[in-house]
PABAKOL-992859 format. One record per residue (C-alpha): x, y, z. Coordinates in steps of 0.1 Angstrom, whole numbers, plus 5000, padded with zeros to 4 digits. Example, Ala and Ser with C-alpha at 12.3 -4.5 7.8 and 13.67 -1.06 7.14 Angstrom:
512349555078/513749895071/
This chain:
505251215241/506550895232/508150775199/509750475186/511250345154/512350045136/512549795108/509449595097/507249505068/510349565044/510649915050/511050175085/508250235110/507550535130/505150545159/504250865176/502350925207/502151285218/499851155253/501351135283/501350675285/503550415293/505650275267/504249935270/501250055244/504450085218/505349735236/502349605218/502449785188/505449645176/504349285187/500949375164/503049465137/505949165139/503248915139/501249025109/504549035095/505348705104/501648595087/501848825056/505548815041/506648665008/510048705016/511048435038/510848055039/507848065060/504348245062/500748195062/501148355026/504048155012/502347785025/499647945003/501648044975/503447684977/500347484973/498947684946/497347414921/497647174948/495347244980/493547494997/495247595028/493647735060/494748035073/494048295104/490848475105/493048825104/494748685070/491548535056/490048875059/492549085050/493248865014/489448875010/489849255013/492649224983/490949004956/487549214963/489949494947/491549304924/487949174910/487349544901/489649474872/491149884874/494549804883/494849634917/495549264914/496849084949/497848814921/500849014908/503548764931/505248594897/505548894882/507349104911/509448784914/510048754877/511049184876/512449144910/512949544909/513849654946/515749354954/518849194941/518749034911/516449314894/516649254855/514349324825/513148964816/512448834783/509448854766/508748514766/509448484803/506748774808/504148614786/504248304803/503648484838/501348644824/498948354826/499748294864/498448664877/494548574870/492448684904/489648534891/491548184900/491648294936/489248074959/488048184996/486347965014/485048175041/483547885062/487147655063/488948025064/491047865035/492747995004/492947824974/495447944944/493747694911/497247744893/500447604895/502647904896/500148114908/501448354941/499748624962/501448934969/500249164995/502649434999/500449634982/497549655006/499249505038/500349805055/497649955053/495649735070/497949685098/497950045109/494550085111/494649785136/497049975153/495250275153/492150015167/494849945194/495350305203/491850465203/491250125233/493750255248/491950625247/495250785228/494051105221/496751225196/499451055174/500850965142/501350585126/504050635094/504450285077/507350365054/505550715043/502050575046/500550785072/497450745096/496651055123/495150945155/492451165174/493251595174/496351765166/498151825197/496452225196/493352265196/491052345169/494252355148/494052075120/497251815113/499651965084/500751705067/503851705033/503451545000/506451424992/507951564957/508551254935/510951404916/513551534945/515551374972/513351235001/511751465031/511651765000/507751844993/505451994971/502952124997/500652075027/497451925030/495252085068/493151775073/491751615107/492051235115/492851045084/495050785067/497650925036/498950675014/501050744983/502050534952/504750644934/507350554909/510550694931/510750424957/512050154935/513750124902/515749934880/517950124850/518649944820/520550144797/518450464791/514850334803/513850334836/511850104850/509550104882/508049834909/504349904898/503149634871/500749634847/498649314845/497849344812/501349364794/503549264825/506049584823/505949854847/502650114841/503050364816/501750704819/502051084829/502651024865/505051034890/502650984919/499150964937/498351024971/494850944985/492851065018/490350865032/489350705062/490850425063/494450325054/493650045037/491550225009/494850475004/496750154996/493950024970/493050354955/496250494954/497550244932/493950224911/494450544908/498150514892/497350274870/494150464856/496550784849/495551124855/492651194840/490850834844/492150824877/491051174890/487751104874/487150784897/488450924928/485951224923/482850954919/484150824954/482950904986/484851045011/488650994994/490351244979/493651244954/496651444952/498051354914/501651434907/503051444870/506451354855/506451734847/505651794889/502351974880/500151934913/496351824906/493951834933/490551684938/488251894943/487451844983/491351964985/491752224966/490952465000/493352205022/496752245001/499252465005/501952494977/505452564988/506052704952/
């Protein structure tokens, strides 16, 4: 077995290999993941996302294929219009919650960026791999999608390199590789309990190979007097979603669909949101509540294990 750890994409990876390989394929991993991070941050002076950002109202700018696809990926979700929006960069800015400087902003300041988070004034041009923001004042924002897809390209990585068994953990968003180290025994896998301090869980989910992705209210906050206010925006009135939930985890396939439904899922609420995920094939949902009541899809209610 073979493990390493460090700081990326604004938050701590974990790799785990439990085959017996060299440690050059975590070599590579790490070079995968620092150069998507180079190509995908908002939060330095330079990226293939912030030259975009920069010239939004001005040019189109030409990007990788890798970054093309995966911001095609993002406004294809965001054009669903149930919660997703890869246009959301002035209003994280504007909140700032998670980073310093957090504040509530005026209203005025919120109507006015408001107007700037429209994915509908997004332009791909597929052939000239180029991205075109038709708004001054317009940014992208990917954290919501981007580590996703870079661990299934790591995962990609891995299965060329015939791993048979390991974990990718992007800051809690989880992708098993190949079989649980015994055989015929499935992964176990926590849900972490929103409400408590991190590593405490609500239960198990017994699953094969699959991605886990969570979006919740407990990673990042901002307290102004007695409100509490969270990192995951509504589009529609520019303050933090308001509902019954503390968190929702999806399973699926692919990691990139946990990051897209998970927070779909959020912003449609509980009921909404458990309705959609039913309708879709092949992801399930584990819905947390304020009050920590546990609601399960239906294709895991025989996979969880309560630690109530």
């Amino acid at each position: 077995m073979i493990k390493q750890s460090f700081k990326a994409l604004g938050t701590k990876i974990n790799l785990t290999i439990f085959d017996d390989v060299s440690d050059y394929i975590l070599v590579e991993t790490r070079r995968l993941v620092t150069n998507y991070e180079n190509r995908l941050t908002v939060n330095r002076d330079h990226s293939e996302v912030v030259s975009i950002n920069q010239n939004a109202g001005i040019r189109p700018v030409k990007v990788s294929m890798d970054t093309f696809f995966l911001i095609q990926q993002a406004v294809q979700a965001s054009q669903l219009g149930l919660g997703f929006n890869v246009a959301i960069g002035p209003l994280v800015k504007l909140w700032q919650i998670g980073f310093e400087g957090a504040h509530k902003p005026e209203k005025k300041a919120i109507e006015a960026v408001i107007t700037q988070i429209n994915p509908e004034n997004i332009i791909l041009n597929k052939a000239q791999c180029s991205v075109f923001l038709t708004k001054k004042g317009m940014a992208l924002d990917l954290g919501g999608i981007a580590k996703g897809y870079i661990a299934d390209c790591i995962k990609t990585i891995w299965l060329k390199n015939h791993i048979k068994s390991g974990i990718i953990d992007l800051g809690g968003n989880i992708l098993l590789v190949g079989q649980h180290l015994s055989d015929n025994q499935a992964w176990r896998i926590g849900i972490q309990n929103p409400s408590d301090l991190r590593h405490k869980v609500v239960g198990y989910i017994r699953t094969s190979a699959c991605a886990i992705g969570t979006s919740g209210i407990y990673e990042r906050r901002l307290i102004v007097g007695n409100r509490t206010y969270h990192h995951m925006f509504d589009s529609q009135t520019g303050f933090p979603i308001e509902n019954s939930l503390a968190s929702v985890t999806i399973v699926s396939k692919l990691s990139i669909d946990g990051e897209i439904w998970s927070t779909i899922a959020f912003y449609q609420g509980l009921e909404a949101g458990k309705r959609l995920v039913e309708s879709l094939p092949n992801i399930e949902a584990i819905f947390i509540t304020k009050q920590n009541e546990v609601v399960l899809t239906s294709g895991l209610i025989q996979r969880f294990d309560s630690v109530r």
